[in-house]
C-alpha positions in Angstrom: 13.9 36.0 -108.4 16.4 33.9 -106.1 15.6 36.2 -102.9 12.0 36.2 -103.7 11.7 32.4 -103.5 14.0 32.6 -100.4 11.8 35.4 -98.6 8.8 33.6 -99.6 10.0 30.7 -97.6 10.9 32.4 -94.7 7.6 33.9 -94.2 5.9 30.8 -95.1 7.8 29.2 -92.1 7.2 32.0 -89.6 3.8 32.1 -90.1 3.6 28.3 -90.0 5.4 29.1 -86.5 2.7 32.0 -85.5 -0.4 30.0 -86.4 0.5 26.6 -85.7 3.4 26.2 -83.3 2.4 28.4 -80.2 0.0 27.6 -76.7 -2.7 30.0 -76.7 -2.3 30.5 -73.0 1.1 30.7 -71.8 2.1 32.1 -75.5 5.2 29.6 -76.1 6.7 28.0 -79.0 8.0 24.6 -79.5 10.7 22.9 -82.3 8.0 21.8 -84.9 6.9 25.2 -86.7 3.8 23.2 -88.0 2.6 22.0 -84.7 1.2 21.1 -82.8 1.7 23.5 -79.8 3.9 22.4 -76.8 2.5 21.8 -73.4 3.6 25.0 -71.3 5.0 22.4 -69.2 7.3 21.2 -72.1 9.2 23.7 -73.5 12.6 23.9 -74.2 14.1 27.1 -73.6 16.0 26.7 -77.1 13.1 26.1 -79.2 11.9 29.7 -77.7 14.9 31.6 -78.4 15.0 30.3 -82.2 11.1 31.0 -82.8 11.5 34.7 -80.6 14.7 35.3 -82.4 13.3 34.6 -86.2 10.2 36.5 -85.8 12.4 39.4 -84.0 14.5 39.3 -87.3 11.4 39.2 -89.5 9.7 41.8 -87.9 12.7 44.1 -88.5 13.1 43.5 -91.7 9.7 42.7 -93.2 9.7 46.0 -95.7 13.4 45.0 -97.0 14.4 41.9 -99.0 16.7 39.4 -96.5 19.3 38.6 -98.8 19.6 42.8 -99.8 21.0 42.8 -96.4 23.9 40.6 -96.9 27.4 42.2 -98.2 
């Protein structure tokens, strides 16, 4: 039940991060998942490489449990 409350979060969060935290026109993410969107001008290339990098991971892993993963 632990790793369904735990991948319920995490998708939770990146979808917070799809719908909420990304400019429609230059397609960027900033550090606050529930928005609002960061000015193009703005972003940090950080913030970017977290939000690419999480929704890279879920993406790859969406039909398995997370935690199933770990040793």
């Amino acid at each position: 039940r632990q790793n369904q409350n735990l991948d319920n979060f995490i998708q939770t969060n990146l979808s917070s991060l799809w719908d909420n935290d990304q400019t429609s026109t230059a397609g960027v993410f900033g550090n606050n998942w529930a928005g609002p969107a960061p000015s193009a001008s703005s972003v940090d290339l950080t913030d970017e490489l977290s939000a690419v990098m999480s929704l890279t991971h879920m993406a790859t892993y969406q039909h398995r449990p997370i935690l199933a993963l770990l040793p």
